[in-house]
C-alpha positions as protocol buffer text, in pm:
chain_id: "A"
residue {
  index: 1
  type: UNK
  ca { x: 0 y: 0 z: 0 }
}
residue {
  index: 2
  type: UNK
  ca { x: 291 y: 229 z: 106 }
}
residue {
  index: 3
  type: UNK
  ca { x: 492 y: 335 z: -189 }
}
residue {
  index: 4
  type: UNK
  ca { x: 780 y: 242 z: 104 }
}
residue {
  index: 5
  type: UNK
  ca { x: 680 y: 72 z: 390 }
}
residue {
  index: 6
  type: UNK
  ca { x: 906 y: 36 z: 645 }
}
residue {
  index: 7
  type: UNK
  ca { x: 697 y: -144 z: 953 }
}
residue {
  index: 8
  type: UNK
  ca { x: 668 y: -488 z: 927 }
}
residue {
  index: 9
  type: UNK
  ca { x: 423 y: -517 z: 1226 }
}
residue {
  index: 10
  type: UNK
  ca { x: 76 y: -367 z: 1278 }
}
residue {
  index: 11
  type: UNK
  ca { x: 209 y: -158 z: 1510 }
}
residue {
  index: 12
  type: UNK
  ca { x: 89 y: 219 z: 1525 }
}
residue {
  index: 13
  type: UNK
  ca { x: 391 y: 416 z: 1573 }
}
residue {
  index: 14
  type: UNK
  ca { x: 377 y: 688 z: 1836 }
}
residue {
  index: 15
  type: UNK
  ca { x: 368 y: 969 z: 1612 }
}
residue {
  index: 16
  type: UNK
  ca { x: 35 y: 868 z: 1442 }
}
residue {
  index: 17
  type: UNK
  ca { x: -162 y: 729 z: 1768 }
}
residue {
  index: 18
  type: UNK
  ca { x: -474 y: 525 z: 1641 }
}
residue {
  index: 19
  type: UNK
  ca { x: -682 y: 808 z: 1788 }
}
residue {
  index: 20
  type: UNK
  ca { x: -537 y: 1119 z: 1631 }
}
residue {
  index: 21
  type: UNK
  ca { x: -735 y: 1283 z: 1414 }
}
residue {
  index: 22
  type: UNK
  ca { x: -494 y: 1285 z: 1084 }
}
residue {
  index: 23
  type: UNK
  ca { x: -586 y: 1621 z: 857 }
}
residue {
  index: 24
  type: UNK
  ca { x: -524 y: 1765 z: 531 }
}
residue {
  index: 25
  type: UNK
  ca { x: -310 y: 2091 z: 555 }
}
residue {
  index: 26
  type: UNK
  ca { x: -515 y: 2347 z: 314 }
}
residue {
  index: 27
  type: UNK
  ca { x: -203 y: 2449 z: 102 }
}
residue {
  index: 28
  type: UNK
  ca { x: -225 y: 2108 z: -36 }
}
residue {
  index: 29
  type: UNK
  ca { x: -388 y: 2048 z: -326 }
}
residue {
  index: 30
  type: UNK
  ca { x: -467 y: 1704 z: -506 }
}
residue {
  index: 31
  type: UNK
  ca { x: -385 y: 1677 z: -887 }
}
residue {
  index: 32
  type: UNK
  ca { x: -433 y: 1383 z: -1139 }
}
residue {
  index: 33
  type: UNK
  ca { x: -172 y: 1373 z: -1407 }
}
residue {
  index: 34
  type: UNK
  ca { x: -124 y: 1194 z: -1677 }
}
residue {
  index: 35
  type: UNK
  ca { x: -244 y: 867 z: -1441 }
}
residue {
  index: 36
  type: UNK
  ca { x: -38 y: 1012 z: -1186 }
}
residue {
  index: 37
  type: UNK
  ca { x: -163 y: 1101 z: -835 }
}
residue {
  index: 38
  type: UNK
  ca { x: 47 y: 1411 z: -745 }
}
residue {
  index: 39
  type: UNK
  ca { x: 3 y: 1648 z: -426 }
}
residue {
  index: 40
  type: UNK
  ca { x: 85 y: 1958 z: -464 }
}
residue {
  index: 41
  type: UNK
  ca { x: 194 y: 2178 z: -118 }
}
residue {
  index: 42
  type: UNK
  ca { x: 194 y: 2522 z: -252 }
}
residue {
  index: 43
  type: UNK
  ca { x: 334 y: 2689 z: 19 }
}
residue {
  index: 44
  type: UNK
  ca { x: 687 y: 2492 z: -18 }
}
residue {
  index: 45
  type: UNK
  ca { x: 649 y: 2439 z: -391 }
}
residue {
  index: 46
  type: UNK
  ca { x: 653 y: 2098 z: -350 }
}
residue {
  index: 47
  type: UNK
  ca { x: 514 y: 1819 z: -535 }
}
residue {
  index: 48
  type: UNK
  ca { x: 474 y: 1464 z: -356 }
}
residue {
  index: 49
  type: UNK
  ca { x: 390 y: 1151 z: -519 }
}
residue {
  index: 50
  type: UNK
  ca { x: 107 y: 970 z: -441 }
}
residue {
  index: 51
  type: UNK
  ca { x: 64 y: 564 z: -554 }
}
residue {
  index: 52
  type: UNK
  ca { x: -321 y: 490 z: -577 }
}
residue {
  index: 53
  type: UNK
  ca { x: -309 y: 353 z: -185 }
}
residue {
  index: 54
  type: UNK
  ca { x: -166 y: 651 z: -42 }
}
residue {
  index: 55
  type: UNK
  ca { x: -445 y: 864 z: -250 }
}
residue {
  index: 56
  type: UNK
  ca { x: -726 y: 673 z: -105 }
}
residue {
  index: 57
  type: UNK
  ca { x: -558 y: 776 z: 242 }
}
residue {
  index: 58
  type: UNK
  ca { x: -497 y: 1116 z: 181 }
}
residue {
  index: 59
  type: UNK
  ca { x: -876 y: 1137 z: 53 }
}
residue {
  index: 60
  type: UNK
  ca { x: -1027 y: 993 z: 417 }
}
residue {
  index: 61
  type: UNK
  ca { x: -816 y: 1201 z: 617 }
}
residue {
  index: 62
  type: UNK
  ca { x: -1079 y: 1462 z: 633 }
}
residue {
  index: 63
  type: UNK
  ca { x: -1019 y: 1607 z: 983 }
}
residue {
  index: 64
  type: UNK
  ca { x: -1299 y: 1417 z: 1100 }
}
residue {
  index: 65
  type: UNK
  ca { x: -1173 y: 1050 z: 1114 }
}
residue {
  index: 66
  type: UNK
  ca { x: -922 y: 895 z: 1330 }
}
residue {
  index: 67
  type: UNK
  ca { x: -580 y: 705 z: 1270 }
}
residue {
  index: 68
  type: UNK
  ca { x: -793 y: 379 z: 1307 }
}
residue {
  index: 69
  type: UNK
  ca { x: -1080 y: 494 z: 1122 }
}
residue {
  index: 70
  type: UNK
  ca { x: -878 y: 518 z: 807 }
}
residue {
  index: 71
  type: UNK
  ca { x: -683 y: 206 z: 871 }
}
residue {
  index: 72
  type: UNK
  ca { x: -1056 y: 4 z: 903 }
}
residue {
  index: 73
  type: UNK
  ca { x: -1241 y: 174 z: 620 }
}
residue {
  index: 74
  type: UNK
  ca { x: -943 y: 27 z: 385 }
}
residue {
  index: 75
  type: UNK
  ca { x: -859 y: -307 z: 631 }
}
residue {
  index: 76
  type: UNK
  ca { x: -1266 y: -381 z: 567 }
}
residue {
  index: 77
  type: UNK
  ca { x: -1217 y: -359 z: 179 }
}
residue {
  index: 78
  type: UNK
  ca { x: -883 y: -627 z: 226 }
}
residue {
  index: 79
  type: UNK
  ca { x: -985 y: -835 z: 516 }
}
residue {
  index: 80
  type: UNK
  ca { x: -735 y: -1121 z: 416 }
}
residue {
  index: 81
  type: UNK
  ca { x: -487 y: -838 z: 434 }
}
residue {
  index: 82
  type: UNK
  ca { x: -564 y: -644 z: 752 }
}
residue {
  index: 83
  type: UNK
  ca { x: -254 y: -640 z: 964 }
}
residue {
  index: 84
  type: UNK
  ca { x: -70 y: -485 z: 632 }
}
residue {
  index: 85
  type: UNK
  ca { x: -315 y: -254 z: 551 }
}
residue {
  index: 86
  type: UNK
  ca { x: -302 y: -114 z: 903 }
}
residue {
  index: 87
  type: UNK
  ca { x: 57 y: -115 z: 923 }
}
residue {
  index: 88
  type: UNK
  ca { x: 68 y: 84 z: 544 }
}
residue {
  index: 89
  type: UNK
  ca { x: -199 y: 261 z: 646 }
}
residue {
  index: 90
  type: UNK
  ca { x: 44 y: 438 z: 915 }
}
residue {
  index: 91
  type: UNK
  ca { x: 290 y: 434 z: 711 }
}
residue {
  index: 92
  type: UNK
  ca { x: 143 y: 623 z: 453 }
}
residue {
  index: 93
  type: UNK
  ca { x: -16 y: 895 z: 704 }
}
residue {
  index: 94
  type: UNK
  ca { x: 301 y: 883 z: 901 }
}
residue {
  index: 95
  type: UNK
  ca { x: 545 y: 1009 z: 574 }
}
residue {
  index: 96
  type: UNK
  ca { x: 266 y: 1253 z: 485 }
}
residue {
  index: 97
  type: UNK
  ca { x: 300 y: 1389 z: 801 }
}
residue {
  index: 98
  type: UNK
  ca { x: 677 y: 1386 z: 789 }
}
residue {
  index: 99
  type: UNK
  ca { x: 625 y: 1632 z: 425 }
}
residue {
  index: 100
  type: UNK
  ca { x: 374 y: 1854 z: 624 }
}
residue {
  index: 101
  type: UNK
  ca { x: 104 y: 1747 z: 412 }
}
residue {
  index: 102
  type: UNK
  ca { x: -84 y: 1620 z: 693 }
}
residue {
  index: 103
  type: UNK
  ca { x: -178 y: 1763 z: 1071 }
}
residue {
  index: 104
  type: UNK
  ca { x: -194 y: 1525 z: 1359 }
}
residue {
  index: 105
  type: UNK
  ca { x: -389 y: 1568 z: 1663 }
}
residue {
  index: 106
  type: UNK
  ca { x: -509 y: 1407 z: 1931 }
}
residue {
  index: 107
  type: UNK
  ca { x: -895 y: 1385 z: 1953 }
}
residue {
  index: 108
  type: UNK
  ca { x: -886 y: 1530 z: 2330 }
}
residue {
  index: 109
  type: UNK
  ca { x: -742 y: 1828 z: 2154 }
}
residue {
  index: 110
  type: UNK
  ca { x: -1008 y: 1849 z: 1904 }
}
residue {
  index: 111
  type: UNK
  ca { x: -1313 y: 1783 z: 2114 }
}
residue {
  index: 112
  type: UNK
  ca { x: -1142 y: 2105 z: 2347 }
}
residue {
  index: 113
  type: UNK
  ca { x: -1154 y: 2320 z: 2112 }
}
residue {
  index: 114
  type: UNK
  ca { x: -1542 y: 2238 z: 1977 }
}
């Protein structure tokens, strides 16, 4: 799923807790090119590549689902699969967060501030 996946295990690392709320920075934008999935941070005039996994993630991380939201909307659609799809999963929202593409926070934080 991950165009790199580094976690073998299932294992949510601690920077993307299965109950942070993963989303979308608004200087991103989405852009299909030329079958290419591209994301576009205009801020940093950068351009990441997205594989069609790591688009479907980017897509549910609307601010309103958690970590392990995302990770069971796609584990449900791969069930023989699950324990990779989790683990890619968090990979995926883990390197987006890494390119600032992607906000993290905890849903303590966001039910404070509602």
């Amino acid at each position: 799923m991950a165009a790199i996946s580094r976690r073998q295990s299932g294992q949510f690392a601690d920077m993307a807790a299965p109950n942070s709320i993963a989303t979308q920075r608004p200087d991103c934008i989405l852009r299909q090119m030329d079958g290419e999935t591209l994301l576009y941070r205009h801020s940093l005039k950068k351009t990441i590549y997205l594989n069609e996994s790591a688009a479907a993630v980017w897509q549910l991380c609307d601010g309103e689902r958690t970590v392990q939201q995302v990770a069971d909307i796609l584990a449900d659609a791969y069930p023989e699969a699950r324990a990779k799809v989790v683990a890619d999963v968090n990979d995926v929202i883990d390197d987006l967060y890494r390119e600032g593409a992607l906000r993290l926070e905890s849903r303590a934080a966001k039910t404070d501030k509602a």
